[in-house]
C-alpha positions as CSV (number, residue, x, y, z in Angstrom):
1,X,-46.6,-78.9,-77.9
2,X,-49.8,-79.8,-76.1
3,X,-53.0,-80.0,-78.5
4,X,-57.1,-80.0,-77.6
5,X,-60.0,-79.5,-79.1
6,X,-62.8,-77.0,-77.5
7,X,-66.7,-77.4,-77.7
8,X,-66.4,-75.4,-80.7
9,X,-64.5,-78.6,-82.3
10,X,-61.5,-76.2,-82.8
11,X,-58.0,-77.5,-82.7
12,X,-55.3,-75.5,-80.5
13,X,-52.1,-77.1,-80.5
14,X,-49.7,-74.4,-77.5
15,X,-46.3,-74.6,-78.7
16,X,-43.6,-74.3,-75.5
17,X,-39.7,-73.4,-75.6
18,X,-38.0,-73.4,-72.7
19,X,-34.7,-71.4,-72.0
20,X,-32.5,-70.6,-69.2
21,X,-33.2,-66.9,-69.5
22,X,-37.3,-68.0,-69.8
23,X,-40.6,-69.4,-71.4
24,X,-42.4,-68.6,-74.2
25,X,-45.5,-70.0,-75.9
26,X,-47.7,-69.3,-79.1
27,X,-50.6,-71.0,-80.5
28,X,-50.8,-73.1,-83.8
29,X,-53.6,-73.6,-85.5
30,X,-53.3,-76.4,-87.7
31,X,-55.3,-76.6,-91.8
32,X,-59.1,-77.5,-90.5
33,X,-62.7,-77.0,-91.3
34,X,-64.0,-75.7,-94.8
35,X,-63.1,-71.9,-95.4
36,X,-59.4,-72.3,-94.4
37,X,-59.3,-69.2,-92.0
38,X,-60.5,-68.1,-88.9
39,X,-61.7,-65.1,-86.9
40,X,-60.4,-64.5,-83.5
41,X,-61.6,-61.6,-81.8
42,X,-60.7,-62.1,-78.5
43,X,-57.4,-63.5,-76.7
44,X,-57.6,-64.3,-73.2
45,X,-53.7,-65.9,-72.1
46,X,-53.9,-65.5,-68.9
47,X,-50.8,-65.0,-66.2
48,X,-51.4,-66.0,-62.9
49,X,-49.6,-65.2,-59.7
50,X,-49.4,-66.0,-56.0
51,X,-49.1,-62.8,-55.0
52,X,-49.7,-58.9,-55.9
53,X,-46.4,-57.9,-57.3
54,X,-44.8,-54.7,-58.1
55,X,-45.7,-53.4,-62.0
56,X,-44.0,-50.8,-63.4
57,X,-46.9,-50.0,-65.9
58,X,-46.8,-47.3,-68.8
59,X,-50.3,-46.9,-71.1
60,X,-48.6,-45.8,-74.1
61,X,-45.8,-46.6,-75.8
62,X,-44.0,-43.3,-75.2
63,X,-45.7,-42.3,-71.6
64,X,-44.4,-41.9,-68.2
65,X,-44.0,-45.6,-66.1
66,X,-46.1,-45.2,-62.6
67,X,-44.9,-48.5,-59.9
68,X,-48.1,-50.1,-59.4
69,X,-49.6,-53.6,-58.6
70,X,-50.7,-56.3,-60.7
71,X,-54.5,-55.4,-59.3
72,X,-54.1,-52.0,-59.6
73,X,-52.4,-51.7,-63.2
74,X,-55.9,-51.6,-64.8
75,X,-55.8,-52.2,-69.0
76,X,-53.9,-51.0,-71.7
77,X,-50.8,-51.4,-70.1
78,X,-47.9,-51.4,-72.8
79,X,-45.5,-54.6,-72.9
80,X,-42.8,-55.7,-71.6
81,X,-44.1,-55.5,-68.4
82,X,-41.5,-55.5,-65.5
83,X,-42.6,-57.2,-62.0
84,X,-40.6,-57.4,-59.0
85,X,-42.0,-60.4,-56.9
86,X,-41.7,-59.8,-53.0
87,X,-38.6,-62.1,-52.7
88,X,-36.6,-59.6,-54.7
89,X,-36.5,-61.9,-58.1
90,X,-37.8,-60.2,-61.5
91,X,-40.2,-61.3,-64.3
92,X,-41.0,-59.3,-67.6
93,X,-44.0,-60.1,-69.6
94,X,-42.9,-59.4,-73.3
95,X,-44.2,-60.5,-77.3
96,X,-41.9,-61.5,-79.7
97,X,-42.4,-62.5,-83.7
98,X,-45.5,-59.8,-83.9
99,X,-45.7,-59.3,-87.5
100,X,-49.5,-60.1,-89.1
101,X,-50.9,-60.5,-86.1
102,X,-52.9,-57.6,-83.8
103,X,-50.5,-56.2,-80.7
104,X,-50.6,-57.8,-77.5
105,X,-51.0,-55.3,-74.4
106,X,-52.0,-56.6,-71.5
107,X,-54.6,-55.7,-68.4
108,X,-55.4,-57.2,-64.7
109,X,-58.2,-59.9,-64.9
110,X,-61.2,-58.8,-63.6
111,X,-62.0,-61.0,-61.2
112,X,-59.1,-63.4,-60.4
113,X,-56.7,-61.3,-57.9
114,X,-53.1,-61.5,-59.0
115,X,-53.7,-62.3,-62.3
116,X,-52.5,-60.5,-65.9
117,X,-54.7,-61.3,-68.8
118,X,-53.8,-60.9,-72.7
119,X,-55.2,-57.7,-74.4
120,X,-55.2,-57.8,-78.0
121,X,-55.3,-54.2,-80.1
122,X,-58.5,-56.0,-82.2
123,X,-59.7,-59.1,-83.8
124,X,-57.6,-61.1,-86.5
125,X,-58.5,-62.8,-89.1
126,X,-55.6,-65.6,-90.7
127,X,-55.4,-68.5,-92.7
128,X,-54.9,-71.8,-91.6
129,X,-52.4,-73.2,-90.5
130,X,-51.5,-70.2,-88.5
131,X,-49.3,-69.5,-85.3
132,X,-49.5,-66.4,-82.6
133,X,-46.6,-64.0,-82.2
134,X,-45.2,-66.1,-78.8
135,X,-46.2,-64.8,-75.7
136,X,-42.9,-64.4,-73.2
137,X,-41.6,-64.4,-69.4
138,X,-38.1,-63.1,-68.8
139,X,-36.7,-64.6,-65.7
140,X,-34.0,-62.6,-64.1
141,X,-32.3,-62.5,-60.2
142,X,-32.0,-58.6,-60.8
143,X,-33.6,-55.9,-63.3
144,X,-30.1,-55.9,-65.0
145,X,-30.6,-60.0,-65.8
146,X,-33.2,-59.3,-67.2
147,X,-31.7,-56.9,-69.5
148,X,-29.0,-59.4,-69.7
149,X,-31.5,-62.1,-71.6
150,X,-33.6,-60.1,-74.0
151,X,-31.7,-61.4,-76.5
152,X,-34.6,-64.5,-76.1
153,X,-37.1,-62.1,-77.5
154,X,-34.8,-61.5,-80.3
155,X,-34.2,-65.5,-80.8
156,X,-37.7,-66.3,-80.8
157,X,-37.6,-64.7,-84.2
158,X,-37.2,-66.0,-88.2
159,X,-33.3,-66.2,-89.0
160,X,-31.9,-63.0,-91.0
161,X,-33.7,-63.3,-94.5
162,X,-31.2,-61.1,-96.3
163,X,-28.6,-62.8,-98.4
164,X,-26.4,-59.9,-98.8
165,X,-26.1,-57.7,-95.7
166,X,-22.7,-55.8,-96.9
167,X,-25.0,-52.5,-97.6
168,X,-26.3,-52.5,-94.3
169,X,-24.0,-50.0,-91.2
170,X,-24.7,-49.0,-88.2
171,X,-23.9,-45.9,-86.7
172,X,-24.3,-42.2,-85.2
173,X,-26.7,-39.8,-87.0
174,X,-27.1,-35.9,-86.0
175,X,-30.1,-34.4,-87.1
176,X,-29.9,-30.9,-89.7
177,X,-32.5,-29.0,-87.7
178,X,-32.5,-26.1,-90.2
179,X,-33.9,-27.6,-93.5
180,X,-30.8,-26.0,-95.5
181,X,-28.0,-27.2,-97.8
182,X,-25.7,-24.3,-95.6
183,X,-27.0,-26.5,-92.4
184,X,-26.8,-30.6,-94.6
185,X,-23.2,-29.8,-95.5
186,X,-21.9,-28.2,-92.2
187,X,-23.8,-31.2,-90.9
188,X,-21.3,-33.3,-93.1
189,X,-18.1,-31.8,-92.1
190,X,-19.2,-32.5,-88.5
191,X,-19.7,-36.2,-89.3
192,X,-16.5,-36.4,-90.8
193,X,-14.3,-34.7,-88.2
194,X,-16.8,-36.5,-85.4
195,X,-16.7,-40.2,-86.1
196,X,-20.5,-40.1,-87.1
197,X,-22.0,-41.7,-89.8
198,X,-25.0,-40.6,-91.1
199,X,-26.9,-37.2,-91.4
200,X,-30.8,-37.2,-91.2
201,X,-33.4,-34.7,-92.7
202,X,-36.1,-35.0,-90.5
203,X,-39.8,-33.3,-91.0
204,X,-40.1,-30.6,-93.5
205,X,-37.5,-31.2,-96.0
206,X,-40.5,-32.2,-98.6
207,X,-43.5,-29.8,-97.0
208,X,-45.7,-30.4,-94.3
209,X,-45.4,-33.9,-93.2
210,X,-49.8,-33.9,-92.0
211,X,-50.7,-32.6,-95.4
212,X,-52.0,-34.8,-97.8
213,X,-51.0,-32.3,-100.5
214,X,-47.2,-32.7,-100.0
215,X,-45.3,-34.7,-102.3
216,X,-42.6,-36.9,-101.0
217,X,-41.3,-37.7,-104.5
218,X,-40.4,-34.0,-104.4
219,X,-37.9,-31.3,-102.3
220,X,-40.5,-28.6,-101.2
221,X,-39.7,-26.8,-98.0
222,X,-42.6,-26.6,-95.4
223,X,-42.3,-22.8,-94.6
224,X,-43.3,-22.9,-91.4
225,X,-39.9,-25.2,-90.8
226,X,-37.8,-23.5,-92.5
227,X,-36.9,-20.8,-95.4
228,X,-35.0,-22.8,-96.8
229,X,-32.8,-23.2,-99.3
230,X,-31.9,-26.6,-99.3
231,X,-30.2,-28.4,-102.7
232,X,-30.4,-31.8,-101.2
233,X,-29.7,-33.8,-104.3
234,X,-26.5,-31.4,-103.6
235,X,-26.0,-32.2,-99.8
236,X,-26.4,-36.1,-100.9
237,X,-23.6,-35.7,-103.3
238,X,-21.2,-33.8,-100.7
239,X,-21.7,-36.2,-98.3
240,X,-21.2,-39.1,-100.7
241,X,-17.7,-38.1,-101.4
242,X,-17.1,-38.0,-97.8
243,X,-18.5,-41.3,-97.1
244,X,-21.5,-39.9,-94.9
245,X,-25.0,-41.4,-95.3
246,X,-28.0,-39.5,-96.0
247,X,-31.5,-40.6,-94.1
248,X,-35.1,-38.8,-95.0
249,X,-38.0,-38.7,-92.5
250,X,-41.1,-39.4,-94.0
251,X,-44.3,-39.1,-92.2
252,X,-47.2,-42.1,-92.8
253,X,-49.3,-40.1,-94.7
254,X,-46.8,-40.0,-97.7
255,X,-45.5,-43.4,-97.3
256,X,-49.3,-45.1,-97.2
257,X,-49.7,-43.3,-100.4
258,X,-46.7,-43.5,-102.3
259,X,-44.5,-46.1,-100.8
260,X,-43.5,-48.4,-103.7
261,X,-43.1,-44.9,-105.4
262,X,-40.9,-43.9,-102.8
263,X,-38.5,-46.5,-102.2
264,X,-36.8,-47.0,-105.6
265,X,-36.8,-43.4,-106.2
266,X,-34.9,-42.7,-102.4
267,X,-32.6,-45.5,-104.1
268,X,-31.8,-43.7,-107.3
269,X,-30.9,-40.6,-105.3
270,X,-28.4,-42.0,-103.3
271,X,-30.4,-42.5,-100.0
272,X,-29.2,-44.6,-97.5
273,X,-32.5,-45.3,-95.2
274,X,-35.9,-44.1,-93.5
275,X,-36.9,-42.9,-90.9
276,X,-41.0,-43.7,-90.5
277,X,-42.9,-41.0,-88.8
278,X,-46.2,-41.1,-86.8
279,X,-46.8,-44.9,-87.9
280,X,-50.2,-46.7,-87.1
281,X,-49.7,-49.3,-84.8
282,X,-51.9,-52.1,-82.8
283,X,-54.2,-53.5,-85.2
284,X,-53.5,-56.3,-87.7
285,X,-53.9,-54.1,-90.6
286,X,-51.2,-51.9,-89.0
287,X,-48.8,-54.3,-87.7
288,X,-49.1,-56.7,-91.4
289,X,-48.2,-53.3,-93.0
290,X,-45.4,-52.0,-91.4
291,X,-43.5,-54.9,-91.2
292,X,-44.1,-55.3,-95.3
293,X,-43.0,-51.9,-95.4
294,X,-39.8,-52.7,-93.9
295,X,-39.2,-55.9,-96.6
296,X,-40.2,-53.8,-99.0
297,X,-37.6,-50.9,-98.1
298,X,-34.8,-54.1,-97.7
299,X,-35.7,-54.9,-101.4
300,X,-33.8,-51.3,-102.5
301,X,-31.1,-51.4,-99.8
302,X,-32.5,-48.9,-97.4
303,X,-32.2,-49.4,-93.8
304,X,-35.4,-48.2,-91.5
305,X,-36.0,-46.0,-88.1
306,X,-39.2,-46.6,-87.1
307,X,-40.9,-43.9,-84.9
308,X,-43.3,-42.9,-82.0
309,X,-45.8,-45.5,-80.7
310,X,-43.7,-48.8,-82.0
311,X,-42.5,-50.9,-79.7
312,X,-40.1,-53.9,-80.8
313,X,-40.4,-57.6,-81.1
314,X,-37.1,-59.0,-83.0
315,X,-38.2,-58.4,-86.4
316,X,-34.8,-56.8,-86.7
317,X,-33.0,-59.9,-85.9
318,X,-34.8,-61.6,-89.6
319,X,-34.9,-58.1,-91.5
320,X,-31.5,-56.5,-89.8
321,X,-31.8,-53.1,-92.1
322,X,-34.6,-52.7,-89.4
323,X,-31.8,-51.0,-87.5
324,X,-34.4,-49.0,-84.7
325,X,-37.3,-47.8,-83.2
326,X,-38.6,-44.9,-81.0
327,X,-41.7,-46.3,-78.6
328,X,-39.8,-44.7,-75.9
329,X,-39.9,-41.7,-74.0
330,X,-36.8,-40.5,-75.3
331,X,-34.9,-37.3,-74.5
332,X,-37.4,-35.7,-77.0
333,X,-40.0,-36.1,-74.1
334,X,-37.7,-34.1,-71.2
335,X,-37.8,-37.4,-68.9
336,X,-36.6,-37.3,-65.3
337,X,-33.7,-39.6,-64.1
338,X,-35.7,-42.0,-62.6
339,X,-38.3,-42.1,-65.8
340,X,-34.7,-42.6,-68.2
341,X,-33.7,-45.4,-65.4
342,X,-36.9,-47.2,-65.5
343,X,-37.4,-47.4,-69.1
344,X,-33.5,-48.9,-69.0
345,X,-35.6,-51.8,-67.2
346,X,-38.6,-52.1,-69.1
347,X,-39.2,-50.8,-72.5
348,X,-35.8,-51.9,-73.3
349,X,-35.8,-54.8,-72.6
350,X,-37.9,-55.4,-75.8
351,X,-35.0,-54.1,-78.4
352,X,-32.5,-51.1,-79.8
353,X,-34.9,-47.7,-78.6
354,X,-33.9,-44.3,-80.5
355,X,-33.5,-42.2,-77.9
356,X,-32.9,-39.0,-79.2
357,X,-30.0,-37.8,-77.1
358,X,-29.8,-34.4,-76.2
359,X,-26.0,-32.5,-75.4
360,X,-26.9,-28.5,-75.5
361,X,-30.3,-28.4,-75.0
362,X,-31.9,-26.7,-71.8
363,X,-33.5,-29.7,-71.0
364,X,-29.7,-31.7,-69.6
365,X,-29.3,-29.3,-67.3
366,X,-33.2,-29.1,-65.8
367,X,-33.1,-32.8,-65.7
368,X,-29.8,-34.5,-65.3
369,X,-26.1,-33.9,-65.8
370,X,-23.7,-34.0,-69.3
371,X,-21.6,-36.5,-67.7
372,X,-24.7,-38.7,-67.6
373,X,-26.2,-37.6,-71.3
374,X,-22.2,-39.0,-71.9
375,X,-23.2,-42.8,-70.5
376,X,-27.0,-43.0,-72.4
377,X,-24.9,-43.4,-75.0
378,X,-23.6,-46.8,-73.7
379,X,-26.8,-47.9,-71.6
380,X,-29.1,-47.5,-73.9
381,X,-28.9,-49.7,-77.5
382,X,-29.2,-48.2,-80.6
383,X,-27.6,-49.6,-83.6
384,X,-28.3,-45.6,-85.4
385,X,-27.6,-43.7,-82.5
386,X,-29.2,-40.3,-82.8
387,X,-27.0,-37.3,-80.9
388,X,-27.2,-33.8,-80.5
389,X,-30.8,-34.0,-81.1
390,X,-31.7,-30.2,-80.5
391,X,-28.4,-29.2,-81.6
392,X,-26.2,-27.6,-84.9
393,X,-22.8,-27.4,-85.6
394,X,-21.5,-24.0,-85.5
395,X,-21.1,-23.9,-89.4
396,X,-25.0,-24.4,-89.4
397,X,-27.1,-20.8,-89.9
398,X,-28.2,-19.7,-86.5
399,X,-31.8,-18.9,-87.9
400,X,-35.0,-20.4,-87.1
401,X,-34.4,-24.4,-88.5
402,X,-36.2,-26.9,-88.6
403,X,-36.5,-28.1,-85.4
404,X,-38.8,-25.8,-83.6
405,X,-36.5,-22.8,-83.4
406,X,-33.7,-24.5,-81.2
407,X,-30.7,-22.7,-81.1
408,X,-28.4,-24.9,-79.7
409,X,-24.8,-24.6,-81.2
410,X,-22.3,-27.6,-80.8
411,X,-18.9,-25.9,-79.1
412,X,-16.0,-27.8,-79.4
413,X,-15.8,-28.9,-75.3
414,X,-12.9,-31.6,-74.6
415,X,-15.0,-34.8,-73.5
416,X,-16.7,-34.9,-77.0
417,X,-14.3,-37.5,-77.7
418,X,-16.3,-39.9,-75.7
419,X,-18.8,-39.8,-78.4
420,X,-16.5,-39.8,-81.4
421,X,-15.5,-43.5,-79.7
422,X,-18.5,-45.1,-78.4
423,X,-20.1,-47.8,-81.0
424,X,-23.7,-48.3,-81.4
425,X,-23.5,-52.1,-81.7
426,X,-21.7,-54.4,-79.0
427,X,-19.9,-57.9,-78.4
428,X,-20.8,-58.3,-74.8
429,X,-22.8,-56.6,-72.1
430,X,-22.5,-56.9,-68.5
431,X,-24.8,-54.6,-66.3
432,X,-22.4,-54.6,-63.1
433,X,-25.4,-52.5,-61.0
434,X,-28.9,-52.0,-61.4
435,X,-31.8,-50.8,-59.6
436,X,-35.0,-49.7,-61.2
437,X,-35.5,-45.9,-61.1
438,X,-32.1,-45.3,-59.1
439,X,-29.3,-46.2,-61.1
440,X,-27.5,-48.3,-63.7
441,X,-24.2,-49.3,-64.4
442,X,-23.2,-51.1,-68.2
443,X,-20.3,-52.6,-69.4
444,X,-20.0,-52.9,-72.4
445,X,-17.5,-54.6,-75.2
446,X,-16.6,-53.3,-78.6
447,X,-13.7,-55.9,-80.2
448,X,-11.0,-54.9,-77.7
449,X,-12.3,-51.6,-76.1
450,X,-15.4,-51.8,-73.1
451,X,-16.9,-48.5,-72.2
452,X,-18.9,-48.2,-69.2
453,X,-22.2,-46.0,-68.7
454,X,-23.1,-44.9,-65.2
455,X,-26.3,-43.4,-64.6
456,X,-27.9,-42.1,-61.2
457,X,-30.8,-40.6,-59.8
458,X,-32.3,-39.3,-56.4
459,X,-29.4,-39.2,-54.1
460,X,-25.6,-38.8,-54.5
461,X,-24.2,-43.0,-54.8
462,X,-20.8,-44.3,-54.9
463,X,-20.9,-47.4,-56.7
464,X,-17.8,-50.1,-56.8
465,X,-17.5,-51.2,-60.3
466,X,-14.7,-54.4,-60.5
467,X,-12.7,-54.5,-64.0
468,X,-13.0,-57.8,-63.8
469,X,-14.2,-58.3,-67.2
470,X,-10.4,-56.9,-69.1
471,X,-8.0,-59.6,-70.3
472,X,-5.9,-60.7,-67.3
473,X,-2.5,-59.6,-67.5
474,X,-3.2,-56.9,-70.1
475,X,-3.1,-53.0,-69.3
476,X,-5.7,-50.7,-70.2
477,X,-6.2,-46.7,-70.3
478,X,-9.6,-45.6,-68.3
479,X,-10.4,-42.1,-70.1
480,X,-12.9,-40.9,-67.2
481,X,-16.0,-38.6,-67.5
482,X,-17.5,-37.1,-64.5
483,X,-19.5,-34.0,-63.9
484,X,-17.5,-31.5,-62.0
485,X,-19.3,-28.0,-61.3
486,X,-15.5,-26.3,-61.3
487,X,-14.3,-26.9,-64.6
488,X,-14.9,-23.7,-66.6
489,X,-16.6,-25.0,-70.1
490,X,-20.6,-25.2,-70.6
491,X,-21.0,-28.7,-69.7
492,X,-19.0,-28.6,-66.6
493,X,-17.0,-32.2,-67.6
494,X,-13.6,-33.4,-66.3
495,X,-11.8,-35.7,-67.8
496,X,-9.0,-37.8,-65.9
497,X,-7.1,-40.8,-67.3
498,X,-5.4,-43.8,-65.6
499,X,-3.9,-47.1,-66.1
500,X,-6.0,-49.9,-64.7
501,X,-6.2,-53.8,-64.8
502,X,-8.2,-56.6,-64.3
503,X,-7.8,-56.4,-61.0
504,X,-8.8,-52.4,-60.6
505,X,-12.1,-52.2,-58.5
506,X,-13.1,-48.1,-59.5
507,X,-15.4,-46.0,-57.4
508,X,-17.6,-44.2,-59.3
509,X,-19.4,-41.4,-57.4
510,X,-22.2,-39.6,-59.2
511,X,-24.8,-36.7,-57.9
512,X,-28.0,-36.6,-57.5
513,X,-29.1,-36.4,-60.8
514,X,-25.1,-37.2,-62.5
515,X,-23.5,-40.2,-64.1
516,X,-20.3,-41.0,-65.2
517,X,-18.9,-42.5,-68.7
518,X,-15.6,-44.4,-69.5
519,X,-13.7,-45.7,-72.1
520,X,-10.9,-48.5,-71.8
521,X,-8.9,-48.6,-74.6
522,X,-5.5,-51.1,-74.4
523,X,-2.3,-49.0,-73.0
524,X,0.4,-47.9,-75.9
525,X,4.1,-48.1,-74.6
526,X,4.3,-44.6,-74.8
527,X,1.2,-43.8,-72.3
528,X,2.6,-43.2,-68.8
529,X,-0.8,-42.2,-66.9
530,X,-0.7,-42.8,-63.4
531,X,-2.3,-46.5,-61.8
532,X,-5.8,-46.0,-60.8
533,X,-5.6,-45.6,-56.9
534,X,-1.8,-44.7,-56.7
């Protein structure tokens, strides 16, 4: 640490941890002066470069990412903050341990050139002694080290604080998009006979989520979501016996009100987590309260989704039942391939993102490929992976839901299977390609079984991906998923299978706007699937 004291006769002690994946730094001020607290209104941590590197900027925390410079990014611009430098290394900007403190966004210095200065979402006001959330530069050769070593923003964080962890899972959720106990039940079966674990009643279920006359203590259909009806203390019990979770949206507006109302009553019913709607976010005030609502939601067992403008810091890594958070612009938002492949590099380099994957909805096919909706799954980490966003299962009621009047009905198409398998949390990661905007290829491991995510955009690419990463000596099935306009379902999915090794290089070839997804289990005796390449 290196102290001084400023004409004001302040003392500032900078705290520095050094890391092969990076730096970070915070501030400590120490017990001084008479009133034991201080006001800080302004921060002004500066970042200061040789030259103008490329930014890949976004202004809010769920907008589209434009490629600018470091003196053309402007202010406001959301963290982590990617740069490319011009010898082809990478940098990202980030904040990690933000929880009393206000948010950190960041802004080109107005008069320095090549220089990014600290941005604070308002003043603060703490007690002494107090420390900053630390401020932190991600070092990487390529965009996919970077992605590689967020796990120091994680790190930088307070050690898990929960004794007993046992009641906290991870898993898939599918949304009930029509707000009935017909739709919550069908909903269940599909969970069951899917792999998935949880099903989520998102905004409606107890009237409309803006209106500071709805009760969340109570089941009372908004109307204009849905007619209803829905017995959930009924669904919670059916999906009980089936071992499926139940999760509730609630908008801010009831949980500012009735919070520590809330939370041991969404115990009592059986409730297995939250999802937090439309949160405030930036300011102290915010920040200190969200981060005591997620303790607070740990103290009944309940796990938490945080959602829309919230972007992560590692909290999760001291209150794990934090298990995600939107701040992304998630398949909700229709993104292009190359927005999807930039916020791969960027925003997520910060933590888990729920991304809201879409399968049936219009928007796949106007933007990408099924095949490539297949390998999100894999790129992008979410310890509750949210899927079939838009979409029922065909047991649902085909009336107007809950979700805006999509009609999207699951069908029963072969390469499902892929997301019956995949995990939501991971042993290892290895991102064997990676170019911002253009393409991504993940690796990742799951106890024995790796499945790989191949995403493209802008131009056909064949991509060599080495299997170097399997046990030597030990074969494994590849169950392959590639976009093929020739097979006759809706999705247009082919699925081939093959024996490969440690020593099988595979070509994946996507299109334009495609991707590809695998899944390498070990080989049974009894699996005679031709050698990859033979």
């Amino acid at each position: 640490s290196l102290s001084r004291r400023d004409v004001g006769g302040v003392i500032l002690e900078c705290i520095f941890r050094c890391y092969d994946q990076g730096v970070a730094f915070c501030y400590r001020l120490p017990r001084q002066g008479p009133s034991g607290a201080i006001h800080i209104d302004e921060e002004l941590t500066e970042f200061a470069f040789e030259n103008n590197h490329a930014a890949w900027c976004v202004y809010s925390a769920q907008g589209k990412y434009a490629l600018k410079t470091i003196d053309t990014m402007g202010r406001g611009v959301e963290r982590p903050l990617t740069l490319k430098t011009e010898k082809g290394r990478y940098i990202a900007i980030a904040e990690a341990g933000l929880v009393d403190y206000a948010r950190m966004k960041l802004r080109q210095h107005e008069t320095r050139p090549h220089a990014i200065v600290s941005d604070l979402s308002g003043d603060v006001i703490v007690s002494l002694p107090a420390v900053s959330p630390w401020r932190v530069i991600l070092l990487g050769q390529s965009p996919g080290e970077l992605l590689e070593n967020n796990d120091l923003i994680s790190n930088l964080n307070a050690p898990n604080a929960i004794e007993d962890c046992s009641w906290i899972r991870p898993g898939k959720v599918i949304r009930e998009v029509t707000l009935t106990t017909q739709g919550g039940k069908a909903c269940v079966d599909f969970a069951v006979e899917h792999q998935l674990q949880y099903v989520e009643f998102d905004a409606g279920w107890y009237g409309a989520e803006n209106s500071e006359a709805s009760d969340a203590r109570t089941v009372t259909l908004d109307p204009a979501r849905s007619p209803g009806p829905l017995d959930l203390p009924e669904v919670i019990r059916y999906a009980r016996e089936r071992d499926i979770g139940i999760l509730l949206y609630v908008n801010r507006r009831a949980l500012e009100r009735q919070l520590d109302e809330l939370l041991p009553l969404y115990r009592d019913w059986g409730i297995k987590g939250l999802k937090y709607g439309f949160v405030s976010v930036g300011t102290q005030k915010a920040t200190t309260w969200l981060h005591e609502a997620i303790r607070k939601a740990a103290d009944h067992q309940l796990m938490v989704d945080v959602h829309d403008e919230y972007r992560p810091t590692g909290y999760s890594r001291t209150y794990p039942n934090f298990m995600t958070q939107e701040g992304i612009g998630g398949d909700e938002t229709a993104p292009s391939n190359e927005q999807t492949l930039t916020i791969l590099f960027t925003r997520m380099l910060a933590g888990a993102g729920d991304n809201t994957l879409c399968y049936y909805d219009d928007r796949v096919i106007r933007n990408a490929s099924h095949a490539y909706q297949l390998a999100k799954a894999v790129c992008f980490y979410s310890p509750w992976q949210f899927l079939y966003w838009y979409d029922r299962p065909p047991g649902s009621p085909r009336r107007k839901g809950g979700a805006g009047g999509q009609k999207g009905v699951i069908g029963n198409e072969p390469e499902l299977e892929f997301y019956d398998h995949v995990p939501t949390v991971w042993d290892d990661t290895k991102v064997m390609h990676g170019a911002i905007g253009d393409y991504a290829v993940l690796a990742r491991r799951s106890g024995e079984d790796w499945f790989v995510g191949c995403m493209n955009s802008g131009e056909p690419r064949t991509l060599s991906v080495p299997f170097h990463f399997l046990p030597e000596g030990k074969i494994y099935v590849a169950h392959v998923y590639s976009d093929d306009p020739s097979v006759k379902t809706r999705t247009h999915v082919r699925i081939d299978r093959y024996r490969v090794d440690s020593g099988t290089v595979f070509e994946t070839s996507m299109t334009a706007q495609g991707g590809q997804a695998i899944r390498l289990v070990p080989a049974g005796l009894e699996e005679t699937y031709p050698f990859y390449g033979q």
